[in-house]
N, C-alpha and C positions, 0 to 999 in steps of 0.2 A: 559532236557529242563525245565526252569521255569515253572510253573504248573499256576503261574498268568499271563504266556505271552501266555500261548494256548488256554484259552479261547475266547480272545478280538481276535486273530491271526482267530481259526476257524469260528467266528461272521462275522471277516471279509471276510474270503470265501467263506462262506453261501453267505453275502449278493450277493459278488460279480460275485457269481454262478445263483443266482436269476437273478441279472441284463444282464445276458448274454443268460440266457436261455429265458427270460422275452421278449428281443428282437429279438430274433431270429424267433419269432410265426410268424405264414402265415400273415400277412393282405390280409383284403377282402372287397373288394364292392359290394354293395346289396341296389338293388330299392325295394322300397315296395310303397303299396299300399294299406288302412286301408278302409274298406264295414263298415257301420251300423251306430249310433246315434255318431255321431266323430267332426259333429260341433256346436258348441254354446257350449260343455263340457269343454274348457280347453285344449283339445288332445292336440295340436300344444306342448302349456305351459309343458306340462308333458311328453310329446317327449323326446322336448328339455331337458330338467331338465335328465329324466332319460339315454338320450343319453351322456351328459353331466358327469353323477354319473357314469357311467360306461366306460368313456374317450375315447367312439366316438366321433369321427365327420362326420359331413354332414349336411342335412337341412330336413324342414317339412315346409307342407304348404297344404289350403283347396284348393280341387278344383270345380270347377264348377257343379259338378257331385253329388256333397255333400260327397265326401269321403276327404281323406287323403293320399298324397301322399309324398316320400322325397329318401333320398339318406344313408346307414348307410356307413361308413368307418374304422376302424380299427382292432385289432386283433381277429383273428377269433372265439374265446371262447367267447370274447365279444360282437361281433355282432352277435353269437349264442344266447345270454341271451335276445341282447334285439330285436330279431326276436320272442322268444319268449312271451317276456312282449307287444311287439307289438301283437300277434295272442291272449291274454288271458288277459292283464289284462287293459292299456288305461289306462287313467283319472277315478277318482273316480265316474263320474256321465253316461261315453262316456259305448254304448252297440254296443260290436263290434260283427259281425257278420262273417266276415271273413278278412283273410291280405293275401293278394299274394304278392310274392317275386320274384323278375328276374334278369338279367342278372347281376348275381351272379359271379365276377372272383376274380382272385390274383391280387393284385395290389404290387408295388414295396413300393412305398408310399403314404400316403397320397394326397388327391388333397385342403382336407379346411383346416384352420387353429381351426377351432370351430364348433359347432352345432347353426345353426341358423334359425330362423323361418323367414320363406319367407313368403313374402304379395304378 
């Protein structure tokens, strides 16, 4: 075999192995719920933003309570990441105190099209 046709040939079965293994990850749904200085910071903004960077979806929004609560969506390494950016790191100003997570399942697919902050 050509030695210039097995490189671009094996690039494209990486890729293509990537795209398949890529898809085939759990998704999962995950409530959370954000304790401690989470409003007037930004939280919602940097949610969204980092739910966004990490190609979740779902939603975030304050609630009456003064915390934070919302919805994470997609594949399960990524809504591992940002279960944990939600328990440890917030907005640059927000001091979290604790984050509970529930009803936690497999979902087939998606139910949003985006991460959005809810008013």
């Amino acid at each position: 075999m050509n030695k210039s046709l097995l490189f671009p040939r094996l690039s494209l079965y990486i890729l293509l192995w990537k795209t398949v293994t890529m898809s085939t990850e759990q998704l999962l749904s995950v409530d959370y719920e954000v304790y401690g200085r989470v409003q007037g910071v930004f939280f919602r903004k940097y949610t969204q933003s980092e739910g966004k960077k990490l190609g979740l979806v779902g939603w975030v929004k304050n609630t009456s309570a003064g915390t934070v609560e919302g919805q994470l969506q997609g594949p399960a390494t990524k809504v591992r990441q940002m279960q944990e950016w939600l328990k440890t790191t917030g907005s640059p100003q927000s001091r979290i105190i604790k984050a509970d997570f529930s009803n936690e399942k497999e979902i087939e697919n998606v139910e949003f099209k985006d991460f959005k902050v809810v008013h």
